[in-house]
C-alpha positions in Angstrom: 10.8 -13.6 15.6 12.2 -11.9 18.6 12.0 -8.2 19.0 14.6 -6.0 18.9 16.0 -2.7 18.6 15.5 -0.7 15.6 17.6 2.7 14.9 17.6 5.0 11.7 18.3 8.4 11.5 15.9 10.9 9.8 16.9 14.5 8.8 19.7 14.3 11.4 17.6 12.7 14.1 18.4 9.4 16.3 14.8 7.2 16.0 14.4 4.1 17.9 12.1 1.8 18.8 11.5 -2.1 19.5 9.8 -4.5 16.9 10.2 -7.8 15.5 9.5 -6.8 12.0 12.1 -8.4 9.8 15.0 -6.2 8.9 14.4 -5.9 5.0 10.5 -4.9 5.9 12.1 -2.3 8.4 14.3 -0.9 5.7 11.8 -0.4 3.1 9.6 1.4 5.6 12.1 3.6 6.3 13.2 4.0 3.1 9.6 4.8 1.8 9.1 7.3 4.5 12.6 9.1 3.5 11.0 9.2 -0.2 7.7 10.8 1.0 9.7 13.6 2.9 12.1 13.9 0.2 15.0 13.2 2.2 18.4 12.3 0.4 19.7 9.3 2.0 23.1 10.1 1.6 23.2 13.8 2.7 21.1 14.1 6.3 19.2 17.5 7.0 18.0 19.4 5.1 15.2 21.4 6.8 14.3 23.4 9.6 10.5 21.9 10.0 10.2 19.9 13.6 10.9 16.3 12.4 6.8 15.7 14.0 5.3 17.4 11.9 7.4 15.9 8.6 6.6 12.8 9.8 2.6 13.7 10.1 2.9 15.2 6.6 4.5 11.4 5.5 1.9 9.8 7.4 -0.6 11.7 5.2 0.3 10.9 2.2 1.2 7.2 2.8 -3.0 6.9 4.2 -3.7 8.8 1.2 -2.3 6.4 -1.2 -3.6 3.9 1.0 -6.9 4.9 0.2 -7.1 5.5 -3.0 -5.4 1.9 -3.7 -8.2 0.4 -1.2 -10.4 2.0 -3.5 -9.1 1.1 -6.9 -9.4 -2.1 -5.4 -12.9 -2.1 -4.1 -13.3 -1.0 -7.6 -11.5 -3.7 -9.8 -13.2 -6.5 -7.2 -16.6 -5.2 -8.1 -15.9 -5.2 -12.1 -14.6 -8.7 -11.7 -17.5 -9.8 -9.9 -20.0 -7.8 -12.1 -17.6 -9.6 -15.4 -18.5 -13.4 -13.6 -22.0 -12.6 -13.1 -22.2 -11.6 -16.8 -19.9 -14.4 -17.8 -22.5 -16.8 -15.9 -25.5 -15.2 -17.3 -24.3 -15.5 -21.0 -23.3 -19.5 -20.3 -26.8 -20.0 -19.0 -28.5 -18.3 -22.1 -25.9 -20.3 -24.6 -26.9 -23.6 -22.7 -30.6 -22.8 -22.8 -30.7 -22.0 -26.7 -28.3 -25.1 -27.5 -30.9 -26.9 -25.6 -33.7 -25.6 -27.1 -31.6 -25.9 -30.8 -31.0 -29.7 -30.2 -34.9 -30.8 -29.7 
């Protein structure tokens, strides 16, 4: 895909930049960054904190969440593979008794 030039507005402010992110992907960016800075869409500014450091604050708590979900994940991957290595053990013991059972 070709880059291109992307505009939004936040809290009143013209933002561009060039990218060749696909336009839905660009618009749920945005629209996730307007949700952490609590922004209504429809109704522009509404503070008077510098737009830099709202958009730090956003940036904080999107690599926040970002790592607590890398960490839930690290989390469940480790119980899953903790569940196989289980699972494998008990098959093993099951095909060792039935072994032992059939002589």
């Amino acid at each position: 895909m070709e880059e291109r030039l992307i505009n939004f507005t936040l809290y009143g402010q013209e933002f561009s930049f060039y990218s060749d992110v696909p336009d839905n992907e660009v618009e749920e960016a945005v629209s996730v960054l307007r949700r952490e800075l609590g922004e209504p869409e429809e109704y522009g500014p509404t503070t008077t904190v510098p737009s830099t450091t709202l958009l730090v604050l956003a940036c904080l708590r999107i690599a926040s969440r970002s790592v607590v979900l890398e960490r839930e994940f690290n989390e469940f991957h480790n119980d899953r593979d903790n569940y196989k290595m289980r699972k494998e053990l008990v098959l093993g013991m099951i095909d060792r008794l039935t072994t032992v059972l059939d002589k």
